[in-house]
KEKOL-764980 format. One record per residue: residue in one letter; z, x, y of N, C-alpha, C, CB in turn. Coordinates in Angstrom, 3 decimals. Glycine has a CB too. Layout:
REM residues N
A / Z / X / Y / Z / X / Y / Z / X / Y / Z / X / Y .
...
END
This chain:
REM residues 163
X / -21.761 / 57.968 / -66.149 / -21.399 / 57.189 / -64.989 / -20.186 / 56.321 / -65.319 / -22.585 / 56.328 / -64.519 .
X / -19.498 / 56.052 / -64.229 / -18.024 / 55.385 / -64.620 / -18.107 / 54.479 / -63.529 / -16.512 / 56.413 / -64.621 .
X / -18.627 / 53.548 / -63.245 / -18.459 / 52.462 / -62.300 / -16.980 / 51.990 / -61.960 / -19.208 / 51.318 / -62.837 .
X / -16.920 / 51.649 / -60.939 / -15.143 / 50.695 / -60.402 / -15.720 / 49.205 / -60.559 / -14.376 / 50.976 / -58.148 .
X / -15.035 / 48.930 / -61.240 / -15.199 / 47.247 / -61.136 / -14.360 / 46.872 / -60.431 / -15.077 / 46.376 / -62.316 .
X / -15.375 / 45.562 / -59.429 / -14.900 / 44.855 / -57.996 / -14.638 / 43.540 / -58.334 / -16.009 / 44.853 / -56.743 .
X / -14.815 / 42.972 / -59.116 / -14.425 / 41.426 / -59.476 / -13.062 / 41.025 / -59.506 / -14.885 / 41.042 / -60.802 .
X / -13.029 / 39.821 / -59.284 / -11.628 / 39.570 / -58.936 / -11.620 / 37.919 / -59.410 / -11.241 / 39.931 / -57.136 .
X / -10.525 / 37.518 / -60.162 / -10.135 / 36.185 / -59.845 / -9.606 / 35.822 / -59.431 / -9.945 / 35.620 / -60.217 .
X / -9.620 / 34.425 / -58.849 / -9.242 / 33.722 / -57.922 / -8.862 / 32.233 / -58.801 / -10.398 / 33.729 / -56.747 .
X / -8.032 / 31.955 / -58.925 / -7.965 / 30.694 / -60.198 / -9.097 / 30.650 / -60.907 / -7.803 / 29.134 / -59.705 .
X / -9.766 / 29.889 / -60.624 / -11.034 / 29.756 / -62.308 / -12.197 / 30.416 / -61.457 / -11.708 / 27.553 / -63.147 .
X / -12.343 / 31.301 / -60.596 / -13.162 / 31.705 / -59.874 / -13.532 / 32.868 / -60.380 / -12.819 / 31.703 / -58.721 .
X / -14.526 / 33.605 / -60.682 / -14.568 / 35.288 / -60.750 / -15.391 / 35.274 / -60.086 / -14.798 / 36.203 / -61.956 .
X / -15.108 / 36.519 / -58.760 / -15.556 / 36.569 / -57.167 / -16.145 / 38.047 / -57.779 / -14.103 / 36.505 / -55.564 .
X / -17.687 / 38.019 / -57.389 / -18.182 / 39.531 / -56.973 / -18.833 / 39.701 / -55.832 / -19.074 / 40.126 / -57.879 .
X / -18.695 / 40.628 / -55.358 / -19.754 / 40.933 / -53.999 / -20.819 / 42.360 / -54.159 / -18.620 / 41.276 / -52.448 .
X / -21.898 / 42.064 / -53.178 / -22.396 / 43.853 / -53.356 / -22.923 / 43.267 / -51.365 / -24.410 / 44.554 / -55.253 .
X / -23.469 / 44.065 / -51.313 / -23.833 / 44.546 / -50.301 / -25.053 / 45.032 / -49.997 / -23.179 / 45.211 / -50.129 .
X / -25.974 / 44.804 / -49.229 / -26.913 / 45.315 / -48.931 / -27.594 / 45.366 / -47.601 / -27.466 / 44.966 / -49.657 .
X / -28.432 / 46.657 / -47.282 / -28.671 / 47.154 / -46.055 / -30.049 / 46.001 / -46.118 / -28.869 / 49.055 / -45.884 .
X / -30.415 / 44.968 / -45.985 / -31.411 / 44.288 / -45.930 / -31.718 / 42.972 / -45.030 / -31.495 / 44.102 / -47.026 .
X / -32.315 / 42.015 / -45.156 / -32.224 / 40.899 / -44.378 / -31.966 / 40.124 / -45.350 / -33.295 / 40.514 / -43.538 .
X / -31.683 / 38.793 / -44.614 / -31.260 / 37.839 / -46.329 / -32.238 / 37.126 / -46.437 / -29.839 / 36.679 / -46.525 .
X / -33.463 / 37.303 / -46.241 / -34.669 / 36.673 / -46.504 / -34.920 / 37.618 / -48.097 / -35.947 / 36.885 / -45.036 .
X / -34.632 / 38.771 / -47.927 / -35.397 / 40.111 / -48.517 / -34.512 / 39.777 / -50.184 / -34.891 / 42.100 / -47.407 .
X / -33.006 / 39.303 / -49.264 / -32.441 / 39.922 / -50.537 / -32.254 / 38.243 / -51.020 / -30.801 / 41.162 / -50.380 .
X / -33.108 / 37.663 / -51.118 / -32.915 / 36.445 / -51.423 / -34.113 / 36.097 / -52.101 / -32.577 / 35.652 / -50.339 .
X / -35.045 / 36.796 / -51.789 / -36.284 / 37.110 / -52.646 / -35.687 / 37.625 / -53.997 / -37.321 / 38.283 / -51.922 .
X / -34.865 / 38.320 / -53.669 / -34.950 / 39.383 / -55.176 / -33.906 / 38.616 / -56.196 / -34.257 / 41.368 / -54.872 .
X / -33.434 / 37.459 / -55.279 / -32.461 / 36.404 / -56.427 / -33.299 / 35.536 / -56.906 / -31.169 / 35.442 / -55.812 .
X / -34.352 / 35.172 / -56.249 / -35.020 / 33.562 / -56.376 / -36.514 / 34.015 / -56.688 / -34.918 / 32.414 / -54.700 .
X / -37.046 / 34.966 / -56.976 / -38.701 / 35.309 / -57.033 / -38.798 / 35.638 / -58.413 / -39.323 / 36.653 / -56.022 .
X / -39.467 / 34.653 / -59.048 / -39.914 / 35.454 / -60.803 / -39.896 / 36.862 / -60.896 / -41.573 / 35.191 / -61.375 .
X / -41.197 / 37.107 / -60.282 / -41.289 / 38.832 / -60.079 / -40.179 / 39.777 / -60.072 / -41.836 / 39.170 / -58.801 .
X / -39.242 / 39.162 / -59.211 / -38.527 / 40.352 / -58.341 / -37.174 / 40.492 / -59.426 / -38.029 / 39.814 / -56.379 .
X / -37.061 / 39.044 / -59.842 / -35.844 / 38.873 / -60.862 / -35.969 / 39.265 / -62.022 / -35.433 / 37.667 / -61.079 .
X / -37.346 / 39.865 / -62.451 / -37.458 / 40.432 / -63.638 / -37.155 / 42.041 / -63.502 / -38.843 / 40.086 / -64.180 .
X / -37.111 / 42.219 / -62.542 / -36.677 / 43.861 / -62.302 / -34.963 / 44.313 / -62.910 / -36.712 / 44.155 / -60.311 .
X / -34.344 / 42.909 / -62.784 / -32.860 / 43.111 / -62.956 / -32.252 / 42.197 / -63.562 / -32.183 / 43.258 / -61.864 .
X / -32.840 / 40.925 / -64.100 / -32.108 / 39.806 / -64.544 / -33.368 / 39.382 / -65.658 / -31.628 / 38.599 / -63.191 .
X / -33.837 / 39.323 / -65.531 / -35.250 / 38.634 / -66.464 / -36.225 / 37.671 / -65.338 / -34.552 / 37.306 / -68.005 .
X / -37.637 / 37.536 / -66.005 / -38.429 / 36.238 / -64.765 / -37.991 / 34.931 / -65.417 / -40.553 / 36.191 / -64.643 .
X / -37.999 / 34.577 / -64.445 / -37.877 / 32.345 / -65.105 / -39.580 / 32.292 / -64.694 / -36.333 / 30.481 / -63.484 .
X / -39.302 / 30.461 / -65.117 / -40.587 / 30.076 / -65.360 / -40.187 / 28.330 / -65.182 / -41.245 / 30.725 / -66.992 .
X / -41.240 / 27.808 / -64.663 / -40.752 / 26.363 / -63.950 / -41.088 / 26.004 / -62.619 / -39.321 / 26.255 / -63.879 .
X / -40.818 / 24.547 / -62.735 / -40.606 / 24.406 / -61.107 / -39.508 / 24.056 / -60.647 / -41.373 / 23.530 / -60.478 .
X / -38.919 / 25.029 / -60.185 / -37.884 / 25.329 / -59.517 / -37.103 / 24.590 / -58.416 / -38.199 / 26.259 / -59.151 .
X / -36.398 / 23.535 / -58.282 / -35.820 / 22.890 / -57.378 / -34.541 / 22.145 / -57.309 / -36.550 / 22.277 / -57.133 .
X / -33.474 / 21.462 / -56.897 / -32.368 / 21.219 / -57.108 / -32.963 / 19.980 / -58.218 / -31.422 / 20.962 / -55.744 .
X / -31.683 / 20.123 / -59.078 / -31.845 / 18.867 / -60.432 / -32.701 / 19.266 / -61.287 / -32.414 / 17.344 / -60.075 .
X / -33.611 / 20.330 / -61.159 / -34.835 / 20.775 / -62.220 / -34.007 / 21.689 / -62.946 / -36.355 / 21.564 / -61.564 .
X / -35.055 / 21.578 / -64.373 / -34.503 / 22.827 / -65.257 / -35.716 / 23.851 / -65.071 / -34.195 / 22.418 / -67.073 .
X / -35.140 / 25.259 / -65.243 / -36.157 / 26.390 / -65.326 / -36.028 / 27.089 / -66.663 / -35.958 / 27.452 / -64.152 .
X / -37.065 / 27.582 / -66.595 / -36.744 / 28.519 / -68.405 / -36.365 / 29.790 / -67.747 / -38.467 / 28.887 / -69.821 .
X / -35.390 / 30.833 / -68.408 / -35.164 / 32.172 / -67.965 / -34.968 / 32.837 / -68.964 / -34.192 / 32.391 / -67.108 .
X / -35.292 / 34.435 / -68.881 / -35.043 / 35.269 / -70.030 / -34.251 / 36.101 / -69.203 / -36.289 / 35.944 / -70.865 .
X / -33.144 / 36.632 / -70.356 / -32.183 / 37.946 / -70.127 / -32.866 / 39.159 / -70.810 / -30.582 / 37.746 / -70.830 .
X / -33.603 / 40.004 / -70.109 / -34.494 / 41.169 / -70.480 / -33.389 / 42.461 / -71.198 / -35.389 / 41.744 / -68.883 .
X / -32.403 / 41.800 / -70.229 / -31.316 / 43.046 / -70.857 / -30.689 / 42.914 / -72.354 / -29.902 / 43.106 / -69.865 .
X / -30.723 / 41.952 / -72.274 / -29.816 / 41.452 / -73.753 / -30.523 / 41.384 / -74.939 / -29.205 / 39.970 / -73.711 .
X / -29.683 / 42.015 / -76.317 / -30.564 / 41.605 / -77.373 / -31.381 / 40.817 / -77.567 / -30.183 / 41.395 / -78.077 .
X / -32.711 / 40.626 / -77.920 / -33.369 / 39.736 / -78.347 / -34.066 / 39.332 / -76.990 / -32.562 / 38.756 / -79.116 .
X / -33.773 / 39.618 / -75.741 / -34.633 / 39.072 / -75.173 / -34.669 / 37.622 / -74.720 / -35.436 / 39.331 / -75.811 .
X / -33.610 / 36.847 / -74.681 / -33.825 / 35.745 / -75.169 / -33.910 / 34.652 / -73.842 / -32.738 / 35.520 / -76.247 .
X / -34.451 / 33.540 / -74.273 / -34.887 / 32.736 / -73.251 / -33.896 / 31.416 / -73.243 / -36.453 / 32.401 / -73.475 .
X / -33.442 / 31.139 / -71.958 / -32.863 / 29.500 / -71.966 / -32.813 / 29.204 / -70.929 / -31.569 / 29.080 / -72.479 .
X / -32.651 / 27.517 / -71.089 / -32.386 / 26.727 / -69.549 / -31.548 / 26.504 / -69.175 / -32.717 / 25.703 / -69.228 .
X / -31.776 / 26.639 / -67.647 / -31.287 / 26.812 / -66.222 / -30.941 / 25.646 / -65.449 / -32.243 / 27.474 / -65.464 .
X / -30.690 / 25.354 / -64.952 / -30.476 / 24.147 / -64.083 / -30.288 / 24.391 / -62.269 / -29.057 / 23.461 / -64.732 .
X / -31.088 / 24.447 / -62.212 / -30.892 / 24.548 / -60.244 / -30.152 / 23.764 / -59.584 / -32.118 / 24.256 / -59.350 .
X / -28.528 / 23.311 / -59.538 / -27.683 / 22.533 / -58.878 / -27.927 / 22.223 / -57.440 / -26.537 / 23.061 / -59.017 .
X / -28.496 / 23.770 / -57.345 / -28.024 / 23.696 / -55.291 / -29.453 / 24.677 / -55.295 / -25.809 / 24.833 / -54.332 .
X / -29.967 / 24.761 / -53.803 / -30.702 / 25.477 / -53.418 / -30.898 / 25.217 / -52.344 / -31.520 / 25.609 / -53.974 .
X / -30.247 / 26.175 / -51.357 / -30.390 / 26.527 / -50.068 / -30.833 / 27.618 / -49.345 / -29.560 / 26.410 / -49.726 .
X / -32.341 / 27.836 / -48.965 / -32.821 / 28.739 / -48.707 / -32.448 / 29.286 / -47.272 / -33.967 / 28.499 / -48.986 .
X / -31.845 / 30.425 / -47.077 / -32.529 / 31.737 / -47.839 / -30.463 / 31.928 / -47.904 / -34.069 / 33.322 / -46.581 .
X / -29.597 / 31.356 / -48.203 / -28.068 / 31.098 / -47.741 / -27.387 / 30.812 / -49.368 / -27.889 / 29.474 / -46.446 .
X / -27.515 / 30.124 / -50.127 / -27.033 / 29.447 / -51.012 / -27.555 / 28.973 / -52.480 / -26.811 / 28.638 / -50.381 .
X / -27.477 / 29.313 / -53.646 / -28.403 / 28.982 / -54.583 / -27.209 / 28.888 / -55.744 / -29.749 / 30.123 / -54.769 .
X / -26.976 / 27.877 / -56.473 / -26.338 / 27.435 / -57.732 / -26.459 / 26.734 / -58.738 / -25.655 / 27.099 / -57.612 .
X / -26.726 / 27.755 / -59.921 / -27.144 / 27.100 / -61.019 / -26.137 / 26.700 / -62.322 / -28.168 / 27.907 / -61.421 .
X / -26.547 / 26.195 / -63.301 / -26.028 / 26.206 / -64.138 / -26.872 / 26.402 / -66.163 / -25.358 / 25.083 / -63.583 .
X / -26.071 / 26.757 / -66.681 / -26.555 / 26.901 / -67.898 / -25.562 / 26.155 / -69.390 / -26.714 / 28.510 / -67.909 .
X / -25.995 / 26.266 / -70.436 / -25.336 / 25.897 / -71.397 / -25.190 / 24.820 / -71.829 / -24.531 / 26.184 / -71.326 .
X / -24.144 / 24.128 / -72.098 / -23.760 / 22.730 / -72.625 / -22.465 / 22.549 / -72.515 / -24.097 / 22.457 / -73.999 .
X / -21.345 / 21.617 / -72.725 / -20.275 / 21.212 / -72.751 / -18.955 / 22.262 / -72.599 / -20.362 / 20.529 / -73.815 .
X / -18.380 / 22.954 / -72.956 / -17.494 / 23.667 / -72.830 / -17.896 / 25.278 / -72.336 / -16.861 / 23.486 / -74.025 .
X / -19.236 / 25.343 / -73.469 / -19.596 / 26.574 / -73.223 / -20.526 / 26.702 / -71.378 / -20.602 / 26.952 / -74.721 .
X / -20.584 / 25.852 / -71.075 / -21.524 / 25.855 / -69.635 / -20.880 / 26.793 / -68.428 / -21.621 / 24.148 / -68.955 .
X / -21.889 / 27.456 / -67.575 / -21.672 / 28.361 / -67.525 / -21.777 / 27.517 / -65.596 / -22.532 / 29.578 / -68.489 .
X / -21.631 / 28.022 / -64.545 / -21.611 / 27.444 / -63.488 / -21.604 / 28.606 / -62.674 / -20.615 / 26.493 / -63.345 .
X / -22.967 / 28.907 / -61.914 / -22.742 / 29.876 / -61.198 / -23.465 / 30.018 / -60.079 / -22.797 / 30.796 / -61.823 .
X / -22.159 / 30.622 / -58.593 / -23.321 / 30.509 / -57.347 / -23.197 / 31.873 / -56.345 / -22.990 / 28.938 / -56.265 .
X / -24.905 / 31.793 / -55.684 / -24.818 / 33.026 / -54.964 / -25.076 / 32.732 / -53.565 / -25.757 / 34.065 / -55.481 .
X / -24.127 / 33.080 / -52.805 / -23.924 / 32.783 / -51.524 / -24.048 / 34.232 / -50.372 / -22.459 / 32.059 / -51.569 .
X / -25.577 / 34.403 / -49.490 / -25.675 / 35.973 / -48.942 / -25.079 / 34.903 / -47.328 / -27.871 / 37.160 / -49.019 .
X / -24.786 / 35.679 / -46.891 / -24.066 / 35.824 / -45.604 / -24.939 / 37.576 / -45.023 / -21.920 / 35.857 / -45.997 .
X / -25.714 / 37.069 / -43.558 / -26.362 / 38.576 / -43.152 / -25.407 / 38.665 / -41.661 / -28.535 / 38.594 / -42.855 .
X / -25.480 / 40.111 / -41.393 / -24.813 / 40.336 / -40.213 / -25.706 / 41.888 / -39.539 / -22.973 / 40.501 / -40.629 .
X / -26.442 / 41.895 / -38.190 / -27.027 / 43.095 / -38.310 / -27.834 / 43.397 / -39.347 / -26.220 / 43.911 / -38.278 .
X / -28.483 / 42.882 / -39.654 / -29.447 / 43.476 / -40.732 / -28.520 / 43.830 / -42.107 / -30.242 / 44.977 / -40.081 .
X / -27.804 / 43.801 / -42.215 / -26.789 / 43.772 / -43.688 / -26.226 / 42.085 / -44.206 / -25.077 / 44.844 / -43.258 .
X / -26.952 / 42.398 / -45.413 / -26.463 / 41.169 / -46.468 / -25.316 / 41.257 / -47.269 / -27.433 / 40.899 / -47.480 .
X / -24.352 / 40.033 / -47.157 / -23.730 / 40.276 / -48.582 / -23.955 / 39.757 / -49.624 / -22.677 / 40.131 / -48.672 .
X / -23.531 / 39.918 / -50.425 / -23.878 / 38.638 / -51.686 / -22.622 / 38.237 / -51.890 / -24.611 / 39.092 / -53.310 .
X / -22.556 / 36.852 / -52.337 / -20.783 / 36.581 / -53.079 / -21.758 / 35.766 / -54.750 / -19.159 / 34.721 / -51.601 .
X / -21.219 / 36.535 / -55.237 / -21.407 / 35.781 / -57.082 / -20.087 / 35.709 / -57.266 / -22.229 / 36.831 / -58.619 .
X / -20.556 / 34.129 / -57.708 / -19.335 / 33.389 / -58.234 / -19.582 / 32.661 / -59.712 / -18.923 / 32.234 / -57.110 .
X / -18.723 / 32.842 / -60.391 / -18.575 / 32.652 / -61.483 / -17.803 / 31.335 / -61.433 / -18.066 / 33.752 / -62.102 .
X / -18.100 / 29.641 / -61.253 / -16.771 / 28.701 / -61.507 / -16.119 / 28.547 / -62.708 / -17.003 / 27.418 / -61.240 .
X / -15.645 / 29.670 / -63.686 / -15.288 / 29.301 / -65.167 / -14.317 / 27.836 / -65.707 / -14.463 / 30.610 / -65.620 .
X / -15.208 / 27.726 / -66.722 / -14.067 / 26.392 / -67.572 / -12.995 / 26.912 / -68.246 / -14.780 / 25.435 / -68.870 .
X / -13.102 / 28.129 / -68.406 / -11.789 / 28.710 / -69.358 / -11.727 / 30.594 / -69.174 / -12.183 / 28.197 / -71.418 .
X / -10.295 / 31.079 / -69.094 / -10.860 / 32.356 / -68.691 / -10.715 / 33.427 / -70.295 / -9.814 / 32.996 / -67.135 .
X / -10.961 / 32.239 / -71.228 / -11.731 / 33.304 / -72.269 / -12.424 / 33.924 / -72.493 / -12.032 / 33.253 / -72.889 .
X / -12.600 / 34.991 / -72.709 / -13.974 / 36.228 / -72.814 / -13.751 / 36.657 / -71.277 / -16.009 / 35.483 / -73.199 .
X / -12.923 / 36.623 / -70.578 / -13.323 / 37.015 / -69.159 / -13.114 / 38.576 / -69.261 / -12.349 / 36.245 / -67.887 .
X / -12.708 / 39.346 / -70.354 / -12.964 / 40.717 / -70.416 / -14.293 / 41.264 / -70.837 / -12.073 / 41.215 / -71.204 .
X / -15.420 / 40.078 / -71.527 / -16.758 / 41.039 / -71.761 / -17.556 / 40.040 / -70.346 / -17.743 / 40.911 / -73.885 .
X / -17.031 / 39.144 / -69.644 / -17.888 / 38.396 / -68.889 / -17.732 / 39.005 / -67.406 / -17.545 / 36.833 / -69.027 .
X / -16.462 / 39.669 / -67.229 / -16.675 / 40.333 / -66.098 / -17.388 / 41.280 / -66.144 / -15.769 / 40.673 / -65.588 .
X / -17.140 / 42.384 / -67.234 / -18.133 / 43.624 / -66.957 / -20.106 / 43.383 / -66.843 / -17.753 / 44.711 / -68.426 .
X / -19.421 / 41.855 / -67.979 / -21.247 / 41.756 / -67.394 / -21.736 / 41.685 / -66.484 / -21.992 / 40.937 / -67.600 .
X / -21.500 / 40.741 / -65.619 / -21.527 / 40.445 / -64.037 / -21.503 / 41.901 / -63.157 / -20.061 / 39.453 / -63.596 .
X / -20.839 / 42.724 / -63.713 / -20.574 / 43.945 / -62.466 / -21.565 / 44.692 / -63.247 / -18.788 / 44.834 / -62.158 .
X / -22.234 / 45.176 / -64.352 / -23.572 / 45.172 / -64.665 / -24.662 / 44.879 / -64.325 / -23.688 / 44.864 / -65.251 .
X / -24.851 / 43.476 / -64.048 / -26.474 / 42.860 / -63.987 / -26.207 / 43.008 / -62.027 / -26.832 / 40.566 / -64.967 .
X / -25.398 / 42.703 / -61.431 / -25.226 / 43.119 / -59.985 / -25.394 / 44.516 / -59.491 / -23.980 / 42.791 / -59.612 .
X / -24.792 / 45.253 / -60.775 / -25.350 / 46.806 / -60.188 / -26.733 / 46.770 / -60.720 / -24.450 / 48.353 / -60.829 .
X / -27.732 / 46.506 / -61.836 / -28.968 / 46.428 / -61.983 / -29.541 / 45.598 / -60.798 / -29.237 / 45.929 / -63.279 .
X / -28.951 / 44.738 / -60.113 / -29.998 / 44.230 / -58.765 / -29.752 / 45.675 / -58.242 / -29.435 / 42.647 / -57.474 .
X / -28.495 / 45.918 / -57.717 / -28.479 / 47.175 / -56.679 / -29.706 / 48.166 / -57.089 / -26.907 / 48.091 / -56.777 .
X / -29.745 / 48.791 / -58.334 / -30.869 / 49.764 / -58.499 / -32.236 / 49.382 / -58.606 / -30.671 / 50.462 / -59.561 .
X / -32.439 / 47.983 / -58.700 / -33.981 / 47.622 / -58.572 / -34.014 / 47.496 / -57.422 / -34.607 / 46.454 / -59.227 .
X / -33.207 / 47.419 / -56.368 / -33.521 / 47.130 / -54.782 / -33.571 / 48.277 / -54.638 / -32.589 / 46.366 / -53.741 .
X / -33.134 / 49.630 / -54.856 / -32.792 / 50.634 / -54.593 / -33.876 / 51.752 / -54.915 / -31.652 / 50.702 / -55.127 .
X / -34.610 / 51.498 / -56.542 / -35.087 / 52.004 / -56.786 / -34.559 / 53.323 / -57.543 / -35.609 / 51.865 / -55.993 .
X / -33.690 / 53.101 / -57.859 / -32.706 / 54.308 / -58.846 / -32.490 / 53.805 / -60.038 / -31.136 / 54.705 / -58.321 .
X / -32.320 / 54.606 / -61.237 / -32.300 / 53.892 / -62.757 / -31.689 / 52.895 / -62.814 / -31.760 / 54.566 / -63.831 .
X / -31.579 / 51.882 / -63.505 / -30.756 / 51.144 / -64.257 / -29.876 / 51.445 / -64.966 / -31.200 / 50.607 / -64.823 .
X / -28.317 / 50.574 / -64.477 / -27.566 / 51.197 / -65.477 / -27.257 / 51.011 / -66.586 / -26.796 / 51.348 / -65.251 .
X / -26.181 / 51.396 / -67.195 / -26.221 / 51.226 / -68.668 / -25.148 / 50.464 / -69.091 / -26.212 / 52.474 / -69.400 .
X / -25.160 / 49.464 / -69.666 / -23.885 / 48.259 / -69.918 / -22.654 / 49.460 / -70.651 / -24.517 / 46.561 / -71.420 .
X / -23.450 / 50.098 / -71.120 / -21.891 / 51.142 / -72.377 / -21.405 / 51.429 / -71.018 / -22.306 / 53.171 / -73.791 .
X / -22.380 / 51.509 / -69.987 / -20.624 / 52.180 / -68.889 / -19.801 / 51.195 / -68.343 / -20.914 / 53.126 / -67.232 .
X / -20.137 / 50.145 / -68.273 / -19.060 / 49.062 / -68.371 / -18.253 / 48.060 / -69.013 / -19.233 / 48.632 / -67.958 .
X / -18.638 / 48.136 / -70.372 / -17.907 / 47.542 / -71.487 / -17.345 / 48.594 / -72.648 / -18.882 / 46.506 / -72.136 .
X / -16.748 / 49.156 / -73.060 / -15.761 / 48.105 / -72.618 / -14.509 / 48.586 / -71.967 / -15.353 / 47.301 / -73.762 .
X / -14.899 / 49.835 / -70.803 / -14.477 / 50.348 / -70.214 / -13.467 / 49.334 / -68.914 / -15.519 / 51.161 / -70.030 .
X / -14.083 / 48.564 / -68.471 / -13.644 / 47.624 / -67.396 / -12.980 / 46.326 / -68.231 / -15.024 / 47.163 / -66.366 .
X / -12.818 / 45.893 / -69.356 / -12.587 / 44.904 / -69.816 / -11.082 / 44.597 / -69.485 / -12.996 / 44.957 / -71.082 .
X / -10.397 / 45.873 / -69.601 / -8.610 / 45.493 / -68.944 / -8.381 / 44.919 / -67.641 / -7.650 / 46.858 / -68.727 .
X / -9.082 / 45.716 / -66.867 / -9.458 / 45.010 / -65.555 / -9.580 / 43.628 / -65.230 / -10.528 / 45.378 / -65.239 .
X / -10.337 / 43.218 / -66.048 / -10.862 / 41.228 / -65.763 / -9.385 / 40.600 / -66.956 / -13.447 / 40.557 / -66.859 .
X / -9.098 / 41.130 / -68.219 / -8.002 / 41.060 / -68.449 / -6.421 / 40.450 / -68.103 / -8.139 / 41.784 / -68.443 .
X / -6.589 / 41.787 / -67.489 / -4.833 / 41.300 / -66.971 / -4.648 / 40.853 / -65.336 / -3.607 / 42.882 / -67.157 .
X / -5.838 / 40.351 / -65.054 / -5.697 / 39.288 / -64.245 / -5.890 / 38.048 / -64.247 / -6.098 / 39.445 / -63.564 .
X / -5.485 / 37.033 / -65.848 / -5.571 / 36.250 / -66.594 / -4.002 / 35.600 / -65.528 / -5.701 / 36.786 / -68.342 .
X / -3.731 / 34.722 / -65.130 / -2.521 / 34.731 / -64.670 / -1.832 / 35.454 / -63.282 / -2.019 / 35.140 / -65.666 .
X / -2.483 / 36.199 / -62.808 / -2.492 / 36.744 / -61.756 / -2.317 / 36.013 / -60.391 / -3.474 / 37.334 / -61.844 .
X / -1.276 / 35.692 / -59.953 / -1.560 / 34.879 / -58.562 / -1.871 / 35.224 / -57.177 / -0.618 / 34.253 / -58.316 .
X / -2.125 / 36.770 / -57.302 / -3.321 / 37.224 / -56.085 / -4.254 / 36.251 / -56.032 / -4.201 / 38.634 / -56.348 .
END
């Protein structure tokens, strides 16, 4: 499989979208529900609310590994932004569905502090977004080797880019 990577920056922004034939109740479940987020992202664990921390695991990633979350924003079933990390390395990120007709979009946004690594950080993102797509979907999961480090020029040489 050879995926197109859709990400784009926008000054310190890395913009993704997907799409889905759903309601944004449905597909807002599958961002915000332990259960549903372990299908494609890992489950958290907590109580969950703006200013709270949650514990979360990345199921995909070596080791499995678990850390905290921070729920900035939470606007049901429209708006949800969290954050992770510490000082430079902190990570700031929000998902905003917009429905029209029974079709959702998603916008993942990435607010970066620096656009270093933005060649293994985009393909991740267009990874764990196509793993929502196939757990909603119900078709395999894909495989990160098809997007790293295949797409990495891509997020690259739009370091400077004033599109």
């Amino acid at each position: 499989m050879s995926p197109t990577p859709t990400g784009r920056l926008f000054g310190s922004d890395l913009v993704l979208t997907r799409t889905f034939r759903a309601g944004i109740d449905d597909v807002w479940a599958s961002l915000t529900e332990p259960e549903r987020t372990a299908r494609w992202f890992g489950p958290w664990e907590g109580d969950a609310g703006p200013g709270r921390t949650i514990k979360v695991q990345m199921v995909q990633e070596e080791g499995k590994p678990w850390f905290d979350m921070t729920v900035d924003a939470c606007e049901p079933p429209a708006r949800l932004a969290v954050s992770a990390g510490e000082d430079d390395g902190r990570w700031f990120l929000e998902m905003v569905l917009i429905e029209s007709a029974g079709v959702t979009e998603l916008t993942f946004t990435q607010h970066l502090t620096s656009t270093d690594g933005i060649g293994e950080v985009g393909p991740g993102w267009e990874f764990y977004l196509d793993a929502l797509v196939a757990a909603r979907d119900g078709i395999p999961m894909p495989s990160f080797d098809d997007y790293y480090p295949s797409m990495k020029e891509h997020f690259e040489r739009q370091i400077g880019d004033p599109r």
